[in-house]
VOVO-878872 format. One record per residue (C-alpha): x, y, z. Coordinates in Angstrom, 2 decimals, decimal comma. Layout:
X | Y | Z;
...
This chain:
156,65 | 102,86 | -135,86;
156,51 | 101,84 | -139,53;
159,96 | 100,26 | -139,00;
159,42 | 98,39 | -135,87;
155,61 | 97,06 | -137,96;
157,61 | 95,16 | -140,53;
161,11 | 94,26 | -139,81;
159,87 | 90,69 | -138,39;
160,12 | 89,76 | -141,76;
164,03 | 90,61 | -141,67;
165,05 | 88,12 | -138,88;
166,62 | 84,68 | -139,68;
164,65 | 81,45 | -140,04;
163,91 | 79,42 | -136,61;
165,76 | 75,99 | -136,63;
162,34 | 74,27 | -137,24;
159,90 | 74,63 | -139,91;
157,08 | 74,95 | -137,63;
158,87 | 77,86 | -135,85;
159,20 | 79,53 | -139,07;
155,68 | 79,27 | -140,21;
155,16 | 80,73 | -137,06;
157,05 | 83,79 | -137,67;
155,73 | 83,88 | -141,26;
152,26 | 84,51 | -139,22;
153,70 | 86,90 | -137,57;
155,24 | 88,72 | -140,12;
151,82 | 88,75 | -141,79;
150,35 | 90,34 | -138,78;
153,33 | 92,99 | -138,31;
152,60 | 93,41 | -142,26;
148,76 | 94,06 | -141,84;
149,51 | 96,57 | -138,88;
152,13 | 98,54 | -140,98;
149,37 | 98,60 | -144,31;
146,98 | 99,74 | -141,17;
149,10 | 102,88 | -140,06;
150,10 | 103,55 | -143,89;
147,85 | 102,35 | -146,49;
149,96 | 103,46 | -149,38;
153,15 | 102,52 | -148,35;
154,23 | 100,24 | -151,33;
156,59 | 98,04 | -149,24;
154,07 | 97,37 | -147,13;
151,95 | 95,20 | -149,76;
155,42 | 93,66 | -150,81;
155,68 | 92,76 | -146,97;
152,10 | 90,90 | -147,30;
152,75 | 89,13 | -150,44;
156,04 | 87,73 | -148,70;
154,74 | 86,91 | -145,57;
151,93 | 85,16 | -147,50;
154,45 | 82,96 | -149,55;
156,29 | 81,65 | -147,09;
152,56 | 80,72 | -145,79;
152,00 | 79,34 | -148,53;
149,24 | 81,22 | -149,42;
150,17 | 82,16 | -152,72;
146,96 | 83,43 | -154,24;
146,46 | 86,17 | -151,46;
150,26 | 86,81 | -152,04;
148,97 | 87,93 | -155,65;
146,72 | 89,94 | -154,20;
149,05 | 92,01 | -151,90;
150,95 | 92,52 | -154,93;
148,35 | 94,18 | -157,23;
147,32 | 96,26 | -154,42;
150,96 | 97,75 | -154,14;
150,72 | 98,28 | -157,55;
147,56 | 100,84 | -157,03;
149,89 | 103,01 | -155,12;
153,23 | 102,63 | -157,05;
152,79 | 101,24 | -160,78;
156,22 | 101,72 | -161,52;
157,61 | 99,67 | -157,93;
160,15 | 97,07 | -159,65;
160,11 | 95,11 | -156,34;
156,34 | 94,50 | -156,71;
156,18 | 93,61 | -160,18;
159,07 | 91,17 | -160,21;
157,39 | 89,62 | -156,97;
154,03 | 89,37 | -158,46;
155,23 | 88,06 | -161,74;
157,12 | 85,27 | -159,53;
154,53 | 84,47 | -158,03;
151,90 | 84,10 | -160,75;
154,41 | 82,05 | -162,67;
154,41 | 79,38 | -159,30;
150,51 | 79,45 | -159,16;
150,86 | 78,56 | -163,10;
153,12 | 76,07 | -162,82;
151,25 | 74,19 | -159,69;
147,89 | 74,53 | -162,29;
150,36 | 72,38 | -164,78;
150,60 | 69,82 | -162,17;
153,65 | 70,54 | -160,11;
152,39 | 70,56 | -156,21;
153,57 | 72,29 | -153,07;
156,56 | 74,46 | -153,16;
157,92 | 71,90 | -155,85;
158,19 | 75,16 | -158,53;
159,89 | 76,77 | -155,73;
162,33 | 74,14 | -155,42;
163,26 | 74,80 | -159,26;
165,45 | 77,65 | -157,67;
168,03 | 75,19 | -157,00;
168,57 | 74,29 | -160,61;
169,99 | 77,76 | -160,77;
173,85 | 76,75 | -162,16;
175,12 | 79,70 | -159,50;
173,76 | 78,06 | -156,35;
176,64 | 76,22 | -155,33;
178,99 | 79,79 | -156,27;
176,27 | 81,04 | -153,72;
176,77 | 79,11 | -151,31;
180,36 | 78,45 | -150,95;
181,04 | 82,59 | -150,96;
178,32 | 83,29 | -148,16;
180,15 | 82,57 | -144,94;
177,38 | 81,54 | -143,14;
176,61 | 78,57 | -145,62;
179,99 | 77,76 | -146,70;
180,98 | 75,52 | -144,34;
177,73 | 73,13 | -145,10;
179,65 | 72,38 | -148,79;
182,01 | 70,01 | -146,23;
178,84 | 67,86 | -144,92;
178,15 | 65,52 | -147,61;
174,29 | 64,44 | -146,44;
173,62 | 68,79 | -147,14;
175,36 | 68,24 | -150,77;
173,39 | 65,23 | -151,47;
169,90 | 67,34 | -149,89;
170,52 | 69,96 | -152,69;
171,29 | 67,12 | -155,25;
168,40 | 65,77 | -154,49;
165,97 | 68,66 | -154,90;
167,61 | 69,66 | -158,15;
167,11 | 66,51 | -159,08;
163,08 | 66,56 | -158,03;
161,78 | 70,06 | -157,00;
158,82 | 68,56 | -155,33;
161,40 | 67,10 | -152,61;
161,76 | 70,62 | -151,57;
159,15 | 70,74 | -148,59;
160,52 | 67,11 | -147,13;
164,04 | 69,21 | -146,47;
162,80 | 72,36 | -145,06;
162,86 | 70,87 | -141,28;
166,97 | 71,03 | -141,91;
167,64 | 74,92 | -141,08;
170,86 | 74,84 | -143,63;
167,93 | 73,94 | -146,19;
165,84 | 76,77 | -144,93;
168,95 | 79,15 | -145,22;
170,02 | 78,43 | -148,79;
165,90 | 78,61 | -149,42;
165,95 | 82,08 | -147,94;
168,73 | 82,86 | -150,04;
167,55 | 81,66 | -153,39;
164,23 | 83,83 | -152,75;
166,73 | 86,86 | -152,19;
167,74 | 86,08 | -155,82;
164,88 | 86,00 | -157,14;
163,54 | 89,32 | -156,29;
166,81 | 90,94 | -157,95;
169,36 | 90,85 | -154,50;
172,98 | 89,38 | -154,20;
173,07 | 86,83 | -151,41;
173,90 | 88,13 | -148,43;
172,56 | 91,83 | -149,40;
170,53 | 93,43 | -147,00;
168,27 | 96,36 | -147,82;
169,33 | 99,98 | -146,55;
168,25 | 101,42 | -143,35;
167,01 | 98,04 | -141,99;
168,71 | 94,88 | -139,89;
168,62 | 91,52 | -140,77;
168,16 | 88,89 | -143,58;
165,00 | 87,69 | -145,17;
162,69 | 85,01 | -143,76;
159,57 | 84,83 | -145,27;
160,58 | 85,17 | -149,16;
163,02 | 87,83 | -151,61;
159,76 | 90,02 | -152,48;
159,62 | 92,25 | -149,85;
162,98 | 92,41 | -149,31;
164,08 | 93,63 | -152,70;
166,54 | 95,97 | -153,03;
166,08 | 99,69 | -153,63;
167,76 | 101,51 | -156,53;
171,32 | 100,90 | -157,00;
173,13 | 103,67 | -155,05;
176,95 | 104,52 | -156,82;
178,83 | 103,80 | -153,44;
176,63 | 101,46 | -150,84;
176,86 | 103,18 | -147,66;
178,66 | 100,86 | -144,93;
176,77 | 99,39 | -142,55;
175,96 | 101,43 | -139,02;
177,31 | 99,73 | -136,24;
174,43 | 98,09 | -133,53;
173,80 | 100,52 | -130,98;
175,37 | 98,85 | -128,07;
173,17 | 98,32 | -125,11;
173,50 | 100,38 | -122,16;
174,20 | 97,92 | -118,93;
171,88 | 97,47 | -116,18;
173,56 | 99,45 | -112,83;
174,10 | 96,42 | -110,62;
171,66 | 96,76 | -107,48;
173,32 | 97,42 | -103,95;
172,62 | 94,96 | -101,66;
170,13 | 96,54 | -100,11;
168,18 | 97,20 | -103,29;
168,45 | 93,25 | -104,38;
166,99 | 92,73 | -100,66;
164,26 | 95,10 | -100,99;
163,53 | 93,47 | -104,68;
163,58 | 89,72 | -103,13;
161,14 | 91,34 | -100,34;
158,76 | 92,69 | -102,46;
158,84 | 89,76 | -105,13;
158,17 | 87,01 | -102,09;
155,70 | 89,41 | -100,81;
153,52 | 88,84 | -104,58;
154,18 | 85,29 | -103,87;
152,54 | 85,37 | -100,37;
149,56 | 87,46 | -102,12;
149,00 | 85,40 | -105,15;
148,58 | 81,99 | -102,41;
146,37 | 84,60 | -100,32;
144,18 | 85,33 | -103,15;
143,75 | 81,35 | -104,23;
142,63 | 80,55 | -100,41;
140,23 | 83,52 | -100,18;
138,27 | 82,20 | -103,47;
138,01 | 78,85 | -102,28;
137,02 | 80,10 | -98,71;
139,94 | 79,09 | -96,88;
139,87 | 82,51 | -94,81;
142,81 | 81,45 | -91,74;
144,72 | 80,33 | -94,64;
144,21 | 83,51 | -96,86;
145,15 | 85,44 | -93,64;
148,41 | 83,58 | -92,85;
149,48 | 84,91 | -96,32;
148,52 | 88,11 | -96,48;
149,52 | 89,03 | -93,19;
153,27 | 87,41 | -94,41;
152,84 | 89,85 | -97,81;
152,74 | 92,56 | -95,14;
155,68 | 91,74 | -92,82;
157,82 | 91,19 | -96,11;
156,64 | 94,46 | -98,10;
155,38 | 97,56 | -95,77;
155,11 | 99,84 | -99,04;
152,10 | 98,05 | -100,28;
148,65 | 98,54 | -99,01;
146,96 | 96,07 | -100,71;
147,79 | 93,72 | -98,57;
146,10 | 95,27 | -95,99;
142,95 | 96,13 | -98,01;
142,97 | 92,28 | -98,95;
143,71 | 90,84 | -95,58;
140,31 | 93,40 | -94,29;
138,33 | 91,79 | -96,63;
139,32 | 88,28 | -95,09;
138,54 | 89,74 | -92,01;
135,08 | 91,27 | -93,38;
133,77 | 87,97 | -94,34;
134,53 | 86,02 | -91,27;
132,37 | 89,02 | -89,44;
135,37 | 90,43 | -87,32;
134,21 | 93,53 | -88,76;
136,88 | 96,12 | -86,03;
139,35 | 94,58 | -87,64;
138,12 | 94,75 | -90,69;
137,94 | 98,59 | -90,16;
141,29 | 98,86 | -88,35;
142,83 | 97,51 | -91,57;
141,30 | 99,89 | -93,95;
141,96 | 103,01 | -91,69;
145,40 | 101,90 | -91,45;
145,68 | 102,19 | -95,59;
143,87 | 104,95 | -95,81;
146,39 | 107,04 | -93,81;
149,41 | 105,07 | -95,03;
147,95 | 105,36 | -98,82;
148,78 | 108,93 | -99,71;
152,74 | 108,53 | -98,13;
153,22 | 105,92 | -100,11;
151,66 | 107,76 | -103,11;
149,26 | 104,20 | -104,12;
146,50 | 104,46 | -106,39;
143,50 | 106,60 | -105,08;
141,08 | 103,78 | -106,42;
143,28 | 101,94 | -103,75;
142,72 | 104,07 | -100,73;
138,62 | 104,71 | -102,11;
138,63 | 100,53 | -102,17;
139,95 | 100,88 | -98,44;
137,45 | 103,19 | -97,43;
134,40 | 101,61 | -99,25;
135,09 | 98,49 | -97,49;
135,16 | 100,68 | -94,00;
131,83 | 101,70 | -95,25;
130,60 | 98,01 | -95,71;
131,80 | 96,81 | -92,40;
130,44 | 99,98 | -90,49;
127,04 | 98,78 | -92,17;
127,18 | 95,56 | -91,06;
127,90 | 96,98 | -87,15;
124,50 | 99,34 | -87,75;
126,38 | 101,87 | -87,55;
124,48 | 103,88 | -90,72;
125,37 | 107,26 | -90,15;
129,09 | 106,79 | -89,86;
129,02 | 104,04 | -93,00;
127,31 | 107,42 | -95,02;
130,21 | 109,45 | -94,42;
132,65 | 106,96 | -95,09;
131,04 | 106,01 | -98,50;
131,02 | 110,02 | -98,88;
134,81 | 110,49 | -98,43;
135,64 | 107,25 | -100,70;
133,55 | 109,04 | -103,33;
136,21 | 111,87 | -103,51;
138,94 | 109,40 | -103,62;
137,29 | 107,82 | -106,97;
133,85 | 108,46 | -108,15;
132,86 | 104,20 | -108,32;
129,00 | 103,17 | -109,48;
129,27 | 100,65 | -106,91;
130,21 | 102,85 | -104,15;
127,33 | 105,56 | -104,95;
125,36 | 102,63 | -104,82;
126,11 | 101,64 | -101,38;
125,75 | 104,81 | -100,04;
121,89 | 105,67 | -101,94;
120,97 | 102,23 | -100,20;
122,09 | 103,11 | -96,83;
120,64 | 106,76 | -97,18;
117,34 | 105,19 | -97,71;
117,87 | 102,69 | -94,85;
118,33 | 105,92 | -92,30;
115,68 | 107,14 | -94,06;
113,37 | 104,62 | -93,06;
114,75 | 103,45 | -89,41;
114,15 | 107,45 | -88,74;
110,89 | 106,81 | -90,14;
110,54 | 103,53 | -88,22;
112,12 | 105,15 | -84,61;
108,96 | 108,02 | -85,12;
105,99 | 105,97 | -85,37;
104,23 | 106,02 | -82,24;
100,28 | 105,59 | -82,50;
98,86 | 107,02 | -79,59;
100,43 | 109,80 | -80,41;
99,19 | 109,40 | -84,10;
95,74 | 109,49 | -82,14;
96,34 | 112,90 | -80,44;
97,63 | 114,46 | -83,79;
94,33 | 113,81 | -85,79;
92,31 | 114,41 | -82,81;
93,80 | 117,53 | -82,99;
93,53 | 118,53 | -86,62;
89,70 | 117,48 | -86,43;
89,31 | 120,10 | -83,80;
91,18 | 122,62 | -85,52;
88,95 | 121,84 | -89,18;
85,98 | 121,98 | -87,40;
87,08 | 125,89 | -86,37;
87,97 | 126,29 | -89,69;
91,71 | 126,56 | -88,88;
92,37 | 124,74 | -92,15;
96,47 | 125,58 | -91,82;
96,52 | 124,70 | -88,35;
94,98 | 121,01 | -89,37;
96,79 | 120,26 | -91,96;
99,62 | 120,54 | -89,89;
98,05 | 117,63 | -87,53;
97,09 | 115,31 | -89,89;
100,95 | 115,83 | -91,57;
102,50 | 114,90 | -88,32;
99,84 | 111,97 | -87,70;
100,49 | 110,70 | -90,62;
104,41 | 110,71 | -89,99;
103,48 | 108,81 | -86,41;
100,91 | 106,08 | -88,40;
102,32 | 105,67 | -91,79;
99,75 | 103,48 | -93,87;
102,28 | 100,78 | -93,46;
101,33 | 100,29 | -89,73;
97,79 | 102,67 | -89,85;
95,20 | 100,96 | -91,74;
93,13 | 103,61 | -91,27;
95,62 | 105,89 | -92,65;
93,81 | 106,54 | -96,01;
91,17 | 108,73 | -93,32;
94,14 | 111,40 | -92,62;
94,57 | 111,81 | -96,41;
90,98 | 112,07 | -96,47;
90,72 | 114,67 | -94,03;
93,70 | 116,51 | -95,04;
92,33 | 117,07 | -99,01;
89,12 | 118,34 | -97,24;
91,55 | 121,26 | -95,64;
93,65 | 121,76 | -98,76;
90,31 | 122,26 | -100,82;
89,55 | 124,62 | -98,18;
92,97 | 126,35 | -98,40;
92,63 | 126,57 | -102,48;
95,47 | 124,11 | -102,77;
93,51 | 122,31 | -105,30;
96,56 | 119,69 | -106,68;
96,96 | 119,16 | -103,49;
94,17 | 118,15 | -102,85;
93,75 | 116,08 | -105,37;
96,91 | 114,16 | -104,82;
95,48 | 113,26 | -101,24;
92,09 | 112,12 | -102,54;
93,93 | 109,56 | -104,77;
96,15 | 108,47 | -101,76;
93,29 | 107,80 | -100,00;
91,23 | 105,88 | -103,06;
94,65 | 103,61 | -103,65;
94,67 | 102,97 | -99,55;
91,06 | 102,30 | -99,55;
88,97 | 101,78 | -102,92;
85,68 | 101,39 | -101,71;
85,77 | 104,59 | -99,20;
83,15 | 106,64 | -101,08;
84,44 | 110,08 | -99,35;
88,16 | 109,90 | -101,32;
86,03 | 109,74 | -104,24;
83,93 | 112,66 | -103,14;
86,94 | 114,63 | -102,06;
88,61 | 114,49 | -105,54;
85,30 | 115,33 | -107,32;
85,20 | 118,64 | -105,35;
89,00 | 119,61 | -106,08;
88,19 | 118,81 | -109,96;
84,96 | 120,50 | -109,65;
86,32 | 123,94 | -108,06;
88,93 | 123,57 | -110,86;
86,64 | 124,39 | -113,42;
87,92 | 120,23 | -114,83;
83,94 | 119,07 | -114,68;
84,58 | 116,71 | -117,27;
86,95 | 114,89 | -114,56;
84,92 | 115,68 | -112,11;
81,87 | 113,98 | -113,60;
83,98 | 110,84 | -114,22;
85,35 | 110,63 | -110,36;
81,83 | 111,01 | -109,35;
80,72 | 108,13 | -111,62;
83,48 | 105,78 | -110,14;
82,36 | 106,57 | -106,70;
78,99 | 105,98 | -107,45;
80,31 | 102,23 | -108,60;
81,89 | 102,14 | -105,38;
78,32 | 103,23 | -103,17;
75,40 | 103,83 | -105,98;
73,46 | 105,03 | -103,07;
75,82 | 108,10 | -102,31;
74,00 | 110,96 | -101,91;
76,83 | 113,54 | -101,90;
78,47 | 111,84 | -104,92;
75,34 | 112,12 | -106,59;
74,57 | 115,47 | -106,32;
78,46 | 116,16 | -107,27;
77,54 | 114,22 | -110,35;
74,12 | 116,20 | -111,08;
76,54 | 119,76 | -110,35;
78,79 | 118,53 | -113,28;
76,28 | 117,95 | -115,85;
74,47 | 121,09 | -114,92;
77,62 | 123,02 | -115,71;
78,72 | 120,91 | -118,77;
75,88 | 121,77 | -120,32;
75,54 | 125,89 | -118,87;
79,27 | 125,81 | -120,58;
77,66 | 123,94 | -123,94;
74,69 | 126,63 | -123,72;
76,95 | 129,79 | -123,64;
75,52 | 129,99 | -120,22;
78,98 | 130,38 | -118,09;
80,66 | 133,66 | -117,66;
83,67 | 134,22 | -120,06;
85,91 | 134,09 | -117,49;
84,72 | 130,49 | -116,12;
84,97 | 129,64 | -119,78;
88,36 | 130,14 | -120,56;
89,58 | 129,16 | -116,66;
87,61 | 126,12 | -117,68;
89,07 | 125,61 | -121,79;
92,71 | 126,99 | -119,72;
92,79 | 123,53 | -117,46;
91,86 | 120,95 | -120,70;
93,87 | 122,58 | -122,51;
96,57 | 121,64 | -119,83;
95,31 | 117,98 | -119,89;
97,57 | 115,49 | -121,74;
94,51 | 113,57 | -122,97;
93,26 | 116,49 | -124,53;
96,43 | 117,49 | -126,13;
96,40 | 113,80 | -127,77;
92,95 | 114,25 | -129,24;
93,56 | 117,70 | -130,59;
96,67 | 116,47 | -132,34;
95,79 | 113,91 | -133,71;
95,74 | 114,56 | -137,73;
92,33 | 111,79 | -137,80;
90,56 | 113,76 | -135,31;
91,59 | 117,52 | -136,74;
89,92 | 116,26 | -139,84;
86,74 | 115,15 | -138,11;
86,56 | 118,03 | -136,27;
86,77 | 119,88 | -139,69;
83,99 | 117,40 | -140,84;
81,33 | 118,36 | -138,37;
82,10 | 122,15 | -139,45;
82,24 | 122,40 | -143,23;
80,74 | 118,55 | -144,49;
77,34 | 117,47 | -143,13;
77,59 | 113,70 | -144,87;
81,11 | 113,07 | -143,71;
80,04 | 114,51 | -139,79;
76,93 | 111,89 | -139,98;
79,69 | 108,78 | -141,22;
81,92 | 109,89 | -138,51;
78,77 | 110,56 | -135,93;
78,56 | 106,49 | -135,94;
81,63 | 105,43 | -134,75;
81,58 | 105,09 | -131,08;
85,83 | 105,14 | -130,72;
85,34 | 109,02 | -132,53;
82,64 | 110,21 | -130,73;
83,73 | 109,59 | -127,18;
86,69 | 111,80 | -127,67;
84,29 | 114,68 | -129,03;
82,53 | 114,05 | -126,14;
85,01 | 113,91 | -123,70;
86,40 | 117,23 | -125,96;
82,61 | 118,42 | -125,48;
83,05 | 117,85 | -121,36;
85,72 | 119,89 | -120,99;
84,25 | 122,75 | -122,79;
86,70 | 122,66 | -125,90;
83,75 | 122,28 | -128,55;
80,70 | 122,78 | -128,05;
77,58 | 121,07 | -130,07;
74,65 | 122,64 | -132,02;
């Protein structure tokens, strides 16, 4: 609350002046915080400025003050404060240094009237080295700062600041506890009231119910058992894993209620490899975890580590439903983790367990029987389930069932398809000709015979002596140019402008604001079209527009 934020600066001076410059700092910071939660709360500026002149930091005082202002011009407390403080910053410009100007407060002819009637100071009146402290600095102000270790001194300072800012000594301001310690400007009194309102009594505490002597037992227990944990946790980091055990395993004995002893001691046990009793230990806090009503990112820690050890035994499948079930505990990134890495490692010891080659054999000897009968279904099917038997990471003739299997997808109409095969089998195998020749067919019966006419040329750098690439090649001119011509039927035209159209390359061209104008160019301005006609970079994207039967040229 407000009030909590700045009544720091209420409590009585430390016995040191290092202690009280402490506080000062953190009545600054209790200050801030209150200016934080309510910027134009005047008495929170006069806090600042305070907190800042017993800091000594008079010119940011200043500042705290004029800001208060903003909010309440009229504020008496602020402008007495400010004008205090200007007057010091004046008077240490005129050569007077440190708090010396402060320590003209003392010259005040009421101090020792002061002093004698408060009865928390009067008594110092009867030790003559105080007396001859005050004499001293009314003698020399600039003496002042020497004396402020002596916490009488920093008293009757506290109490001359109090003055300052308009308050009798002793006076406290309403609704809050406590003298001044940082300086009289923010603790100036509010408007005279007609009858002062006595002082509330302290709230008095309400006492602690004395434990039974079962309860101080239990509380021993459990605080020996953190003891035990705290030396278990500085063995485990250095490695020390019998030693780490020994204390955990005491944490237990001493405090059954808390399962983190057994979660920590399984992790001991995880990394010296006695993985069962790793797992013992976390089964044990999963089912003890929910009685005991601990922390469900407790019993999920329990159960993730289950997980971990059940990995390490090769046991995958039960580690996956482990991982699954500490998931609905607490959703963890680390856990998901875990289990997308062993879901992949089934994945690919299932993969591993099925590779058999001979069988591999019999499944593509099958499918080539089956093509050649033109049971196209029927051999996809075999060259599917040869390629699960001789994956291309023990088949290195692989890339030939990808092959095979575009040849029967081509057949089938599946035309992605079987383009997706054709470039398996050109990644496996660059310089086997047929991919190449399979993927030119898909992209040719796709009506894409700009692509087409590209995959062919690759090919041909693969085997320039190709006679089936070739006359793919020869087919894709023939029908660039029929589609050029007018030659192609309307609906082999638009199938054909339907699939560039579809073609991200294409869409780039087209929308391209540099190419929209040349392609305006070549329509409407014959000198432009003839600049633009001898730029290579321009030209090979109307050509590759003219390929795919977008444009066509006179």
């Amino acid at each position: 609350s407000l009030f909590v934020a700045t009544t720091r600066l209420e409590i009585s001076p430390p016995p040191t002046i290092k202690a009280s410059c402490k506080r000062f700092k953190e009545a600054l910071d209790d200050a801030k915080k209150t200016v934080e939660l309510k910027p134009d709360w005047p008495k929170g500026y006069s806090r600042l400025g305070a907190a800042s002149v017993g800091l000594g930091e008079l010119e940011d005082a200043v500042n705290w003050y004029k800001r208060g202002l903003e909010f309440d011009p009229t504020n008496e407390q602020l402008t007495s404060a400010l004008k205090g403080v200007e007057s010091d910053i004046k008077a240490m410009g005129s050569g007077l240094h440190g708090l010396g100007n402060l320590g003209n407060m003392f010259k005040n002819p009421a101090l020792w009237g002061w002093i004698a009637s408060n009865p928390q100071t009067s008594s110092y009146l009867q030790d003559q080295s105080f007396v001859q402290m005050i004499q001293n600095v009314q003698n020399d102000p600039s003496t002042l700062q020497s004396y402020l270790q002596d916490p009488r001194m920093m008293q009757v300072f506290s109490m001359c600041l109090n003055a300052m800012s308009g308050k009798q000594p002793g006076q406290e301001d309403a609704g809050e506890e406590g003298g001044c310690c940082s300086g009289g400007d923010c603790c100036a009194p509010p408007p005279a009231e007609p009858e002062p309102k006595p002082a509330k009594p302290e709230p008095v505490p309400e006492s602690t119910p004395e434990l039974s002597s079962d309860e101080k037992a239990e509380k021993d227990a459990k605080e020996k058992a953190q003891a035990e944990k705290q030396l278990g946790n500085a063995a485990y980091k250095k490695k020390d894993f019998d030693t780490a055990l020994k204390h955990y395993t005491t944490a237990m004995e001493l405090d059954i209620k808390d399962i983190s002893y057994l979660t920590n001691r399984a992790a001991v046990y995880f990394e010296m490899g006695k993985y069962d009793e790793c797992i013992k230990d976390c089964d044990t806090a999963a089912e003890k975890g929910p009685a005991l009503r601990a922390d469900y990112k407790m019993i999920a820690r329990a159960l993730t580590r289950k997980g971990n050890a059940l990995r390490k035994k090769g046991d995958l499948e039960g580690a996956m439903k482990v991982y699954k079930k500490s998931l609905t505990e607490h959703r963890n990134a680390d856990t998901l983790k875990r289990l997308n890495d062993v879901e992949k490692e089934i994945k690919l010891k299932k993969e591993e367990e099925y590779i058999n080659m001979d069988l591999c054999n019999e499944e593509k000897d099958k499918g080539n029987g089956f093509f050649k009968e033109s049971k196209f279904p029927e051999a996809v099917k075999c060259y599917t389930e040869a390629l699960k038997r001789g994956p291309p990471s023990r088949n290195d003739e692989a890339y030939k069932l990808y092959s095979n299997r575009s040849a029967c997808y081509t057949k089938l109409g599946a035309l992605p398809e079987a383009v997706k095969d054709a470039d398996k089998c050109i990644e496996l195998k660059p310089d086997f000709a047929k991919g190449y020749s399979r993927k030119g067919t898909a992209q040719f019966f796709m009506k894409e015979f700009d692509k087409a006419m590209e995959t062919y040329k690759l090919g041909l750098e693969q085997d320039a002596n190709n006679d089936e690439l070739k006359a793919g090649l020869q087919k894709c001119i023939q029908k660039i140019n029929m589609g050029n011509s007018g030659m192609l039927s309307e609906e082999e035209q638009k199938e054909r402008q339907a699939h560039a159209m579809a073609d991200p390359e294409i869409q780039g061209i087209l929308s391209d604001p540099v190419m929209r104008q040349v392609l305006q160019d070549f329509q409407e301005n014959p000198k432009a079209a003839q600049q633009h006609a001898s730029n290579p970079t321009i030209m090979a994207k109307i050509q590759k527009l003219v390929n795919a039967g977008i444009v066509r040229m006179a």
